[in-house]
N, C-alpha and C positions, 0 to 999 in steps of 0.2 A: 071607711073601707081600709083594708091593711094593707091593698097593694099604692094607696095613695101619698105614702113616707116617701113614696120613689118618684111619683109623676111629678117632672117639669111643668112650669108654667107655658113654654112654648118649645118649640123644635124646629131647625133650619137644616139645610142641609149641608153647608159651614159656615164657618164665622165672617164667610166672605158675603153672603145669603142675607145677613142680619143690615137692619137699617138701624143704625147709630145714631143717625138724627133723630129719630123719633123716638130711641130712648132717652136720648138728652134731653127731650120736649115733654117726656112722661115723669121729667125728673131724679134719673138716674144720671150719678156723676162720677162711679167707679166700677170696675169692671176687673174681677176675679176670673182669671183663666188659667185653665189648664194646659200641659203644654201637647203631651205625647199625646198623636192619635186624634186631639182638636186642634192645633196647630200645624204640626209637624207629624210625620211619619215615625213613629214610637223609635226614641235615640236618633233623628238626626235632628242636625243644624237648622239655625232660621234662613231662610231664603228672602230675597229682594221682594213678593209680595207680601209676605206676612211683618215684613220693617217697615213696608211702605204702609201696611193696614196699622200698626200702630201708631207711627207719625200722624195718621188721617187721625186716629182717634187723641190724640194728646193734644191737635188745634181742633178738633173739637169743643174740647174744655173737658173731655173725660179722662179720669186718671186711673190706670191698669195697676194690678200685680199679679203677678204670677205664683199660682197656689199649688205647690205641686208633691207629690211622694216623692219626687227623684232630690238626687243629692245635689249639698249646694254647686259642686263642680260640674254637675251636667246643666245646670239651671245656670250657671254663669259662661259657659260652653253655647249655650242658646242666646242668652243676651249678650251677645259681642257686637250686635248693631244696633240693641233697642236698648232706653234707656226706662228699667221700668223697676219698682221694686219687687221682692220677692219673698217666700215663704218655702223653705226645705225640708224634706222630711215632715210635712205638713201631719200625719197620721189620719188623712182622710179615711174614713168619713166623720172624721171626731169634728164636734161642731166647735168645740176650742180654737184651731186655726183658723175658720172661717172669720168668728168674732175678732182674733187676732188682727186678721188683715185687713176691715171693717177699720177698726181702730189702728191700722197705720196706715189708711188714707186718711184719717178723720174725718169719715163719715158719717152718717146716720145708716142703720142697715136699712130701711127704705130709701136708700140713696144707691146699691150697691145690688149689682147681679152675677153671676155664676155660670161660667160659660164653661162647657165640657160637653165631653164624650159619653162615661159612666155614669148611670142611673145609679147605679149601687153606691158610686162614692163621690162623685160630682153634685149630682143630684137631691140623693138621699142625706149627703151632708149641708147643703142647703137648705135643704127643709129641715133637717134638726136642727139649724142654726137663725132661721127664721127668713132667708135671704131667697127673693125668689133667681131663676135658674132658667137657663137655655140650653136646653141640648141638642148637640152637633151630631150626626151622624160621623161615623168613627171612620177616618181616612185611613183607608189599603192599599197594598202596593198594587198596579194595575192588575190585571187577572186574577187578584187573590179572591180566592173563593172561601175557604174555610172560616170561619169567623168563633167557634167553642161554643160549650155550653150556656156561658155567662153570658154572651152576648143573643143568644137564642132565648135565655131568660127575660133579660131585657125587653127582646120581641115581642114577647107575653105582657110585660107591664106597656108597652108604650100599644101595642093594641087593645087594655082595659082599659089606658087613658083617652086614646081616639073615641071613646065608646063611653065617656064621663064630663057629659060637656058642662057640667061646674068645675070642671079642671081643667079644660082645653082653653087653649088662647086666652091665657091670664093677661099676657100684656096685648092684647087686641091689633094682632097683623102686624109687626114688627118683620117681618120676612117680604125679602123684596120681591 
């Protein structure tokens, strides 16, 4: 099916939503994330839960980078509390950065997941790059309503994917 370049393995409603331990237990040991929109609010700063959600995940035993389009100086503007490596100017959804980052955790890419926002370039660049992927529902400022075209596109693929259940919940209830 051609809308299935774009479907996620699972979906949470963020990255606070996801159980860690049980990817750790499923053998996953590195964790590619995006920052704007699945972290933070698109341009701002990290906050004391999302350092405190990395710390949680580095005694884990899992090791982050941050895969991102934004430039290195917004990308090192966010990491002033967390210590994680990073990836700028990444040219998502090109599956080249993905493998990149893959190979600067020294991973295995069945070792390594994909955490975002965007189906189009979070998503879709994980499946080109063979890594599977969680996507986050995309954080807005309170009352925002509007969300674009793209993101109503999106809508349309993650409801063929609810509707595709050899593509739904690939990594089996990882959502707390």
């Amino acid at each position: 099916m051609l809308l299935s370049r774009f479907y996620p393995w699972e979906t949470a409603d963020s990255v606070f939503s996801i159980d860690y331990e049980k990817l750790y237990r499923l053998g996953y040991r590195g964790i590619l994330f995006d920052i704007d929109n699945t972290l933070v609010l698109h341009g701002a700063d990290s906050n004391p839960a999302v350092d405190d959600l990395f710390r949680r995940l580095h005694a884990l035993g899992l090791q982050t980078l941050l895969l991102s389009n934004n430039s290195e100086e917004r990308i090192l503007r966010f990491l002033a509390h967390i210590d994680a490596p990073y990836l700028a100017e990444a040219d998502k959804p090109a599956p080249a950065a993905y493998l990149r980052a893959v190979e600067m955790l020294s991973l295995a890419k069945k070792q390594v997941i994909v955490i975002g926002d965007p189906l189009f370039t979070d998503g879709y660049g994980a499946n080109r790059a063979g890594l599977a992927s969680i996507r986050v529902d995309f954080l807005r400022h309170p009352g925002e309503r509007h969300f674009g075209k793209r993101r109503a596109a999106e809508n349309l693929v993650l409801w063929c994917w609810r509707h595709s259940p050899a593509y739904r919940h690939r990594l089996g209830g990882i959502v707390k």
